[in-house]
Backbone as ProteinMPNN parsed JSONL, in Angstrom:
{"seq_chain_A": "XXXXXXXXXXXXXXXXXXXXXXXXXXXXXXXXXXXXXXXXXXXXXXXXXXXXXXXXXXXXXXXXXXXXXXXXXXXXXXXXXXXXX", "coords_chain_A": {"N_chain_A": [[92.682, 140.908, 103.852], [95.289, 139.412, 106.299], [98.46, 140.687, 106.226], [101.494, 139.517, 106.113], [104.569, 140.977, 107.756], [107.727, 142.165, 108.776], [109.264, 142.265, 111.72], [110.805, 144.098, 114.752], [113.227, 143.671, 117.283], [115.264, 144.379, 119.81], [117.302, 144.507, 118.765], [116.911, 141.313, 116.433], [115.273, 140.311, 113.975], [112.212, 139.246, 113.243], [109.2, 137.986, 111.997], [105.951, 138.98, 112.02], [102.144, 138.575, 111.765], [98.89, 140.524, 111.9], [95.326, 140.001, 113.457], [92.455, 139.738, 112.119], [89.585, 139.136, 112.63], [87.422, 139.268, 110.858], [88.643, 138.98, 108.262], [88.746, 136.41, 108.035], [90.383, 132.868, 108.323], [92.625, 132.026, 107.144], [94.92, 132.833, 106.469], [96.45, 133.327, 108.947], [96.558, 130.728, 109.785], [98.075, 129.525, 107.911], [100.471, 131.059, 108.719], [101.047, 130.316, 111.419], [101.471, 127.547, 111.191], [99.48, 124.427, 111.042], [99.695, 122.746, 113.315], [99.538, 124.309, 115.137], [97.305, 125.64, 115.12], [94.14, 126.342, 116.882], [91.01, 126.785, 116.5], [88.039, 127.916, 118.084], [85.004, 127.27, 117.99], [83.663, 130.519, 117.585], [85.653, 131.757, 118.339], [89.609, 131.864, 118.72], [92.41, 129.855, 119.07], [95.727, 129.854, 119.785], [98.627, 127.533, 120.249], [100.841, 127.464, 121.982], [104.19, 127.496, 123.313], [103.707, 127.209, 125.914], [100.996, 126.405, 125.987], [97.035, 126.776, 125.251], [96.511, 129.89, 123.784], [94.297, 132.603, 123.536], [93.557, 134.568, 121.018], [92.523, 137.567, 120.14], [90.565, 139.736, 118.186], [92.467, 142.272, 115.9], [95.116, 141.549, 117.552], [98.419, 140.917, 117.304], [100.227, 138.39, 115.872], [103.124, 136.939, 117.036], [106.489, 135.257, 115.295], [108.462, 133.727, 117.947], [111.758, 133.022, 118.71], [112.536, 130.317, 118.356], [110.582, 129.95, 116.35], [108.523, 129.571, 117.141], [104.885, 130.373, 117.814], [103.62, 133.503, 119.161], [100.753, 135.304, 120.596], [100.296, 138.86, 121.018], [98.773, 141.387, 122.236], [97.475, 144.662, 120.565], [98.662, 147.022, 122.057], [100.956, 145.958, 123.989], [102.241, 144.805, 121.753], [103.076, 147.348, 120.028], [104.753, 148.343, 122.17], [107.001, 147.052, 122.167], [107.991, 146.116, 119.654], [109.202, 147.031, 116.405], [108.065, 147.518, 113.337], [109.591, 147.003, 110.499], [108.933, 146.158, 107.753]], "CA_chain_A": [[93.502, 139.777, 104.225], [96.558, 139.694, 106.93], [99.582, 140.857, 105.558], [103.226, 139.357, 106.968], [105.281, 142.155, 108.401], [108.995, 141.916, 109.612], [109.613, 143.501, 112.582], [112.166, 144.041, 115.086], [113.181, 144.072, 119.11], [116.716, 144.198, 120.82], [118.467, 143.652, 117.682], [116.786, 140.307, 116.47], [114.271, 140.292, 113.164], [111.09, 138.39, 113.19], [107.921, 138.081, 111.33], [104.292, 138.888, 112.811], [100.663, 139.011, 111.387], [97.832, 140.981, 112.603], [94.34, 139.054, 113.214], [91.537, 140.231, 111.382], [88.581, 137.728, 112.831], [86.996, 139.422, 109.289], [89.431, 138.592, 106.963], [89.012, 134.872, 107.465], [91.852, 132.859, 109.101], [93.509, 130.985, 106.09], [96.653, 133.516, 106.469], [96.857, 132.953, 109.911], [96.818, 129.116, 109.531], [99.57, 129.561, 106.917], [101.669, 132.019, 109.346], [101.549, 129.483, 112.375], [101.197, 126.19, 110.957], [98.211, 123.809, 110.977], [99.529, 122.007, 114.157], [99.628, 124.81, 116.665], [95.691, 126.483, 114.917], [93.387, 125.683, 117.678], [90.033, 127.686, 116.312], [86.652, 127.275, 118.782], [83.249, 128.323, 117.037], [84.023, 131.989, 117.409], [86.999, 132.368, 119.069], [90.727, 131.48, 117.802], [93.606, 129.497, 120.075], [96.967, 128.989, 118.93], [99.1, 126.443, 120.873], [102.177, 128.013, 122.298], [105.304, 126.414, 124.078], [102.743, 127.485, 127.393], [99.768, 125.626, 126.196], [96.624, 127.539, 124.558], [96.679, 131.192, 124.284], [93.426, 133.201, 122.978], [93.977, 135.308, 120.297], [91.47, 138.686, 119.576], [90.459, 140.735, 116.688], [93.539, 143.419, 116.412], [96.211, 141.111, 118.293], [99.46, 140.149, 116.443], [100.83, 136.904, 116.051], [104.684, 136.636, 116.317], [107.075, 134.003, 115.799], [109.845, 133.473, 118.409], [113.189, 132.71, 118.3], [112.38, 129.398, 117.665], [109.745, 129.545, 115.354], [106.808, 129.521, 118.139], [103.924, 131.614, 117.797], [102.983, 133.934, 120.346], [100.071, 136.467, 120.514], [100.614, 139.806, 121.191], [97.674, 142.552, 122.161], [98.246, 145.858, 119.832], [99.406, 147.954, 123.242], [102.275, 145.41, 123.926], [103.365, 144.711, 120.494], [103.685, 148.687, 119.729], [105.69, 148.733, 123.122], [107.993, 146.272, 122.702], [108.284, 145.694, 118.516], [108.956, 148.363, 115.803], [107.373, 147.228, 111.715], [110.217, 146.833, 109.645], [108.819, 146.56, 106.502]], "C_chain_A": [[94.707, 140.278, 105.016], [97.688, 139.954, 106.118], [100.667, 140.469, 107.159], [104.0, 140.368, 107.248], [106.442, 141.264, 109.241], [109.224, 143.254, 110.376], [110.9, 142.879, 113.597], [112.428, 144.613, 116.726], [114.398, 143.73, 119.412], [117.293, 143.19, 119.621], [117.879, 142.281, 116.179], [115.199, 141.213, 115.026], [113.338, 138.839, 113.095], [110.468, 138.539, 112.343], [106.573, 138.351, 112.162], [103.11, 139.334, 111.641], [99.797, 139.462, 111.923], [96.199, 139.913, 112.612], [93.631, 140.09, 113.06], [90.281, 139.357, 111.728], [87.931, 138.116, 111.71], [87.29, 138.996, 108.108], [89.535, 137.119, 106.95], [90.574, 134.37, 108.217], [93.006, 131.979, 108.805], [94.906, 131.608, 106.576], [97.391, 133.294, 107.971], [96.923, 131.273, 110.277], [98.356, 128.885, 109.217], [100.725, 129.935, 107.58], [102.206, 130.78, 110.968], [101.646, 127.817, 111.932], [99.757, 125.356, 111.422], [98.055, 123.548, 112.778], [99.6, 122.462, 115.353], [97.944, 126.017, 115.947], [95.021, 125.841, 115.773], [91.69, 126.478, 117.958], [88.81, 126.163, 117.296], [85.349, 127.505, 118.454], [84.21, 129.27, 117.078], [85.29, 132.516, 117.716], [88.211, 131.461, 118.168], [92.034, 131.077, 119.191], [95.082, 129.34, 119.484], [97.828, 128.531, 120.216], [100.411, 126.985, 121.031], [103.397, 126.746, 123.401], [104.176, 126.511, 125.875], [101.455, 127.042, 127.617], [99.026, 126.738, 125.504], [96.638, 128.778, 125.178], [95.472, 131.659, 123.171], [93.917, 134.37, 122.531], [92.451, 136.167, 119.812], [91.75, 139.262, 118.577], [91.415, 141.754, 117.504], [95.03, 142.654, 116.904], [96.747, 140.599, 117.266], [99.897, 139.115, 116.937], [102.465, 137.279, 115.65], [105.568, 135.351, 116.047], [108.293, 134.508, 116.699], [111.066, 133.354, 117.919], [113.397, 131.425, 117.728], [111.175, 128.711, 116.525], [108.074, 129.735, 116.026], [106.215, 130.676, 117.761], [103.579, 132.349, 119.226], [102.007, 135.582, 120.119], [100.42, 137.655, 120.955], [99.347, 141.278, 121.218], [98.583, 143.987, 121.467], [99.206, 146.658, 120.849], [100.929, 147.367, 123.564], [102.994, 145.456, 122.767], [103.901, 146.191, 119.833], [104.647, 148.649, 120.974], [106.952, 148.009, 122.911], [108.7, 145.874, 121.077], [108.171, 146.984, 117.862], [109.092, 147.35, 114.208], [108.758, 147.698, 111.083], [110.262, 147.124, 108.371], [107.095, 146.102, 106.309]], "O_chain_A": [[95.232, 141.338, 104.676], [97.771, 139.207, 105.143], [100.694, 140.792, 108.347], [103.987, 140.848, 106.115], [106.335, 140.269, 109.959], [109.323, 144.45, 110.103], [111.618, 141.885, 113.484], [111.977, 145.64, 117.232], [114.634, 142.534, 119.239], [117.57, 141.998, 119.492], [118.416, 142.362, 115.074], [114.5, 142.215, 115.176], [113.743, 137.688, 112.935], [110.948, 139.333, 111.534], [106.396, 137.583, 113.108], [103.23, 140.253, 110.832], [99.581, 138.735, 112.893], [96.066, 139.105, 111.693], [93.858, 141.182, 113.582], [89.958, 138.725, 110.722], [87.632, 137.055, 111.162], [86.562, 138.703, 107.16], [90.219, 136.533, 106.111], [91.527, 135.076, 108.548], [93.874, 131.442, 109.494], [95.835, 130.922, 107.001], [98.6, 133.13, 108.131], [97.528, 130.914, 111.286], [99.322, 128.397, 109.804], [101.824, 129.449, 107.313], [103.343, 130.555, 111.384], [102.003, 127.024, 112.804], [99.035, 125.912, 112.249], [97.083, 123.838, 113.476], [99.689, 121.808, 116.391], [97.728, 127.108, 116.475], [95.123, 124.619, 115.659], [91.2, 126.713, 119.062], [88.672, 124.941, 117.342], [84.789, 128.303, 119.206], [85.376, 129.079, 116.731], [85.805, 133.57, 117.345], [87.97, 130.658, 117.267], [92.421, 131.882, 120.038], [95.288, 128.496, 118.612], [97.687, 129.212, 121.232], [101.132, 126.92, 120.035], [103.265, 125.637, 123.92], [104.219, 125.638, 126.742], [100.808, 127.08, 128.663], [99.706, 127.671, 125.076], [96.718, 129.025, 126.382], [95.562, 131.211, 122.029], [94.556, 135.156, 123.23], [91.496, 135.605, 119.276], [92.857, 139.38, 118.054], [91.459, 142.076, 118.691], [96.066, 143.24, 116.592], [96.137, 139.978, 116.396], [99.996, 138.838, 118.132], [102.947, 137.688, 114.593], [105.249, 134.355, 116.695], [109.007, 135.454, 116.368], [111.362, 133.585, 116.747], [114.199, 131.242, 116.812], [110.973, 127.579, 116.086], [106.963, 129.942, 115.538], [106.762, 131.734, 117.449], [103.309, 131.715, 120.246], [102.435, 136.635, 119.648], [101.369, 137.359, 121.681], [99.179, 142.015, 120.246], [99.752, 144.318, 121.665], [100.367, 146.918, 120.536], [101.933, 148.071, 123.449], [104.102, 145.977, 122.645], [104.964, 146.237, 119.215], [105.713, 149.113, 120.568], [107.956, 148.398, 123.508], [109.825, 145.374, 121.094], [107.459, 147.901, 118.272], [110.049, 146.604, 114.001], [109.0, 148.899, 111.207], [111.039, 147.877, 107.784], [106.519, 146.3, 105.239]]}, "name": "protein", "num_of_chains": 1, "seq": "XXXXXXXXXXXXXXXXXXXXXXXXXXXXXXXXXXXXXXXXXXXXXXXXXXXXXXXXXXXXXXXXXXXXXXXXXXXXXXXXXXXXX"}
């Protein structure tokens, strides 16, 4: 199952989850809310301030500053976020 992780960029603490398309995608439901989950058969959308954004096995989900979700491929989110706790 996803585990929640606080992490951290130019000061500012967030939250992000990793996707697991294995682990089922209750935790990632839970982490963005119902009303931005936008799952397709196989694949997984979540609903950003930019409209849908496809989310892959491996890619983290963060929230924004205001709460928004936004995906994140592993290569970016190691470049740009450092795991907290």
């Amino acid at each position: 199952m996803p585990r929640k992780v606080k992490i951290q960029t130019a000061g500012l603490d967030r939250e992000a989850i990793r996707y697991n398309e294995n682990a089922g995608d209750s935790a990632v439901e839970d982490f963005i809310g119902p009303e931005r989950y936008a799952p397709d058969g196989d694949r997984l959308f979540i609903n950003t301030r930019e409209g849908l954004r496809e989310v892959r096995d491996g890619d983290w989900i963060i929230r924004g500053v205001n709460n928004e979700p936004y995906p994140f491929s592993p290569e970016r989110f190691d470049k740009r976020f450092k795991i907290i706790t």
